[in-house]
C-alpha positions, -999 to 999 in steps of 0.1 A, spaced: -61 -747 -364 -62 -741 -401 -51 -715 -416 -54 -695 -449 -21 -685 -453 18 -701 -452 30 -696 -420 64 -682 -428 74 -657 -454 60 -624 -469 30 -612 -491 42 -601 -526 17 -581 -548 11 -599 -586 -5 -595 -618 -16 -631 -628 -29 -622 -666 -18 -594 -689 -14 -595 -728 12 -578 -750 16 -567 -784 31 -607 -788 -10 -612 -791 -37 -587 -789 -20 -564 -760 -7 -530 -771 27 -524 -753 55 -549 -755 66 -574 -726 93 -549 -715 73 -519 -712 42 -535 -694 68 -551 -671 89 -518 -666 48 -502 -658 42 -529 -634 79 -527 -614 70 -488 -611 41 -493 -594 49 -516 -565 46 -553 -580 65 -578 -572 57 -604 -602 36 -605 -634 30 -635 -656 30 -631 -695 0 -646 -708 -7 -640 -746 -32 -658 -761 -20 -694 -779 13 -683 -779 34 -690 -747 59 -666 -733 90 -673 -713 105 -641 -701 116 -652 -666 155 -649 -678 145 -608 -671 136 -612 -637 157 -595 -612 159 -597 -573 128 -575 -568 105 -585 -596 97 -617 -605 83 -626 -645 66 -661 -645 65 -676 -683 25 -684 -694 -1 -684 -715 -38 -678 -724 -54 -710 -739 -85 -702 -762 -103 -713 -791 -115 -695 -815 -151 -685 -808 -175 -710 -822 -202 -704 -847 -237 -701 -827 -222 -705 -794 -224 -680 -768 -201 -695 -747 -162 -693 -748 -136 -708 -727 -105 -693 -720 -77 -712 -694 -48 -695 -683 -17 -719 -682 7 -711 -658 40 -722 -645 37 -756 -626 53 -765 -591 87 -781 -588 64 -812 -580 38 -809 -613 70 -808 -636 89 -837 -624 54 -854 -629 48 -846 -662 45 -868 -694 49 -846 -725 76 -817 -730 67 -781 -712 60 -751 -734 91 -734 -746 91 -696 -755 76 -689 -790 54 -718 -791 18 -714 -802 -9 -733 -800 -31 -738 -836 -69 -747 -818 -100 -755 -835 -127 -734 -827 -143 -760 -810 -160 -757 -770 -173 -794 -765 -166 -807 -735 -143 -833 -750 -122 -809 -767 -115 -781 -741 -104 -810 -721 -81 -829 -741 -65 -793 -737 -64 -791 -706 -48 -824 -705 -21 -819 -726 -13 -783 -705 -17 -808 -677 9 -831 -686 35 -804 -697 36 -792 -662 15 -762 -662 -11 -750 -633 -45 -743 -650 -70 -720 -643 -104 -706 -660 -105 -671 -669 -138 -647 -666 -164 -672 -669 -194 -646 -665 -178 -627 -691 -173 -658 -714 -207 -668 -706 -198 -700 -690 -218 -718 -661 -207 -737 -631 -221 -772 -640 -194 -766 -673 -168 -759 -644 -172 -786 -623 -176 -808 -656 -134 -798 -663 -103 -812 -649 -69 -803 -637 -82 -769 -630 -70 -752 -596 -83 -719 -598 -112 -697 -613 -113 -658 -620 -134 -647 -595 -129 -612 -604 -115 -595 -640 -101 -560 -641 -106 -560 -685 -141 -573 -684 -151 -550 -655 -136 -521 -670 -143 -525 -706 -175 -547 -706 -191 -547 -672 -185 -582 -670 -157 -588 -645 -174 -601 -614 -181 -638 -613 -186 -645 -579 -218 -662 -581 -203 -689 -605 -171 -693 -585 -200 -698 -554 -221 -718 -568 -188 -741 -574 -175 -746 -540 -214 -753 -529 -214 -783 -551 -174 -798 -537 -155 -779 -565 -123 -770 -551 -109 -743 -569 -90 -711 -557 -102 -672 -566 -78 -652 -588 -82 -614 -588 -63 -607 -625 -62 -575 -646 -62 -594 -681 -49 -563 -695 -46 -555 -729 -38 -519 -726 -65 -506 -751 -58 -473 -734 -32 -453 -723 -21 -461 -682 -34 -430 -667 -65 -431 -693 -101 -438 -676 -105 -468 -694 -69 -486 -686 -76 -520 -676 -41 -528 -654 -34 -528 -618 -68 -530 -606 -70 -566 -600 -44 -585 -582 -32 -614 -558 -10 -612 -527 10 -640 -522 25 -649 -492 55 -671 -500 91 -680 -487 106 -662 -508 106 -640 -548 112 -671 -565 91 -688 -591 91 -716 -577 83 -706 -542 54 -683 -555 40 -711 -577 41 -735 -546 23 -709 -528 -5 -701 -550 -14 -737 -557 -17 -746 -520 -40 -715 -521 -17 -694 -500 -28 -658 -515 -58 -631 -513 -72 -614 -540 -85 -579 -544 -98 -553 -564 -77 -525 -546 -96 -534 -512 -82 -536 -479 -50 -555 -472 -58 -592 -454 -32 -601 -429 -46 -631 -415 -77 -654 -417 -77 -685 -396 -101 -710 -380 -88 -720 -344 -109 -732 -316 -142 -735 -333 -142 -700 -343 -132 -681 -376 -109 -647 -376 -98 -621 -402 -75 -597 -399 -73 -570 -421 -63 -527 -425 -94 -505 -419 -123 -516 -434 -159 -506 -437 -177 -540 -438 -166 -578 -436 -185 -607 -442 -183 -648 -439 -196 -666 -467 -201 -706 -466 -229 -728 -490 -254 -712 -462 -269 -677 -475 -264 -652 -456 -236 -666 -430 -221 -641 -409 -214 -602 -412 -197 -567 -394 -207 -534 -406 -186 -509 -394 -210 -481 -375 -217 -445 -391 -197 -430 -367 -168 -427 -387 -151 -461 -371 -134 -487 -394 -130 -526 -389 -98 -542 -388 -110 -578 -381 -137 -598 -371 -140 -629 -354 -175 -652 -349 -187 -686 -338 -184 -716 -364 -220 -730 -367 -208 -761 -374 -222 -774 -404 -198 -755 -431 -184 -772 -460 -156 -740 -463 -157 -704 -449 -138 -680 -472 -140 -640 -463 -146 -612 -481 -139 -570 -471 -145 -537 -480 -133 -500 -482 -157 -470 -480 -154 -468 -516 -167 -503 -520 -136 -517 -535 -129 -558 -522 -104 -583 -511 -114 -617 -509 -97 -649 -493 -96 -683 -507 -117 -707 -484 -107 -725 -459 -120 -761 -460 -138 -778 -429 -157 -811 -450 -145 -840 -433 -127 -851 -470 -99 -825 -472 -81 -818 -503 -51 -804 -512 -46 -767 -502 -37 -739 -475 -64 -746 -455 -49 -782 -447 -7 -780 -454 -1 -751 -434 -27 -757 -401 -10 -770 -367 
């Protein structure tokens, strides 16, 4: 069996990317945290750009802040492309293992607005060896491709979907670079985030918070125990789609469960893997369960409400060289 998901402990709701007024957000850290609280989270991460904020001495029994930060250069003259890497706490593991000091509160980052490959990642390295979990933030938004992706180390995850650039720009789904990554080996997570800067007011049309999001399922409302979690990959991700309970492959055969939904689908390096469509009679899905075919590098799973809003799991990997990740430290 290998399973999606840690076997013991609950799912808590978080917000993975926000920005405050400490960068080019427009509330302060204590009122987008006081926002988040109100409205069921469990966790958000500070993550101003170049400047790295360490906030977790607020966190209380029921809401969790994780210290982080938004690594960017300044755009580049003639260049289309930007790159953007969120830096996030590290496991208890990744900071015993690292080489330089980890980011203290206050500290920013001076970059050179520089994207050659050689620069962005002798920034990633030095993240790397301070401890910090990396991942790359709206790549169809920042124009990026996948052969850049899979070009980068000491990444572990990839927006897969970006409340900001979705609301503000149209530009928030990058699916098919995320895709076209795992097709070619590269192992990285999907992260639903908001990236919010608050450019309008909460209740305004255009707020870009709490409509992107991961559920973690951890031992417990720690930050370590969440961090652990997310990088073995033990989380879904949605845009306000239906809640995932389980996904699992056991016996040959691969099995979501989920809260009502109106259409679920399987997705491997195949096109077109395996799909349910819930029938026009006003029934809803709340799972689905099929065959393995056999020759699948990964199967990850994907669902939707009747207003087309998704949750997506990360994949579960079934190549004969398994990596680190749910799929292989929490099977039996």
């Amino acid at each position: 069996m290998k399973t999606a998901f840690l076997k013991c402990g609950n799912f808590y709701r978080g917000n993975l990317h926000c920005h405050t007024a400490r960068s080019d957000g427009r509330l302060q850290p204590e009122d987008l945290a006081a926002a988040y609280r109100e409205r069921g989270y469990d966790f958000l991460c500070f993550t101003d750009h170049n400047i790295y904020t360490d906030l977790s001495g607020n966190s209380t029994a029921d809401f969790l802040i994780l210290p982080g930060m938004e690594i960017n250069p300044p755009p580049q003259p003639g260049n289309d492309s930007e790159f953007h890497f969120l830096a996030l706490p590290g496991t208890r593991r990744d900071r015993e293992a690292a080489t330089l000091p980890p980011y203290v509160h206050g500290q920013e980052l001076r970059l050179q607005a520089r994207h050659d490959a050689d620069y962005l990642q002798s920034l990633l390295d030095d993240a790397h060896a301070r401890g910090s979990l990396l991942a790359l933030s709206h790549p169809y938004w920042s124009r990026v491709e996948y052969d850049q992706v899979l070009a980068l180390r000491h990444l572990f995850a990839i927006d897969a979907y970006n409340f900001c650039s979705a609301v503000i720009e149209n530009a928030g789904e990058s699916f098919s670079c995320w895709d076209a990554v795992l097709r070619r080996g590269g192992r990285l997570w999907g992260l639903a985030v908001d990236d919010t800067h608050n450019f309008y007011p909460l209740n305004a049309p255009g707020n870009d918070a709490f409509g992107g999001y991961t559920m973690v399922k951890a031992a417990s409302l720690s930050q370590d125990d969440v961090m652990e979690a997310i990088a073995l990959g033990s989380f879904y991700s949605s845009a306000g789609g239906p809640e995932i309970k389980d996904f699992y492959i056991r016996d040959g055969r691969a099995c979501l469960l989920c809260s009502p939904a109106e259409r679920i689908y399987f997705s491997s390096q195949a096109r077109q893997y395996r799909w349910l469509i819930a029938e026009q009679s006003g029934n809803s899905l709340t799972g689905f369960e099929c065959d393995l075919r056999g020759d699948e590098l990964y199967i990850r799973a994907e669902c939707y409400d009747e207003r087309g809003r998704r949750s997506f799991t990360n994949p579960i990997w079934l190549s004969a060289e398994d990596g680190d990740g749910a799929s292989d430290a929490t099977g039996s």
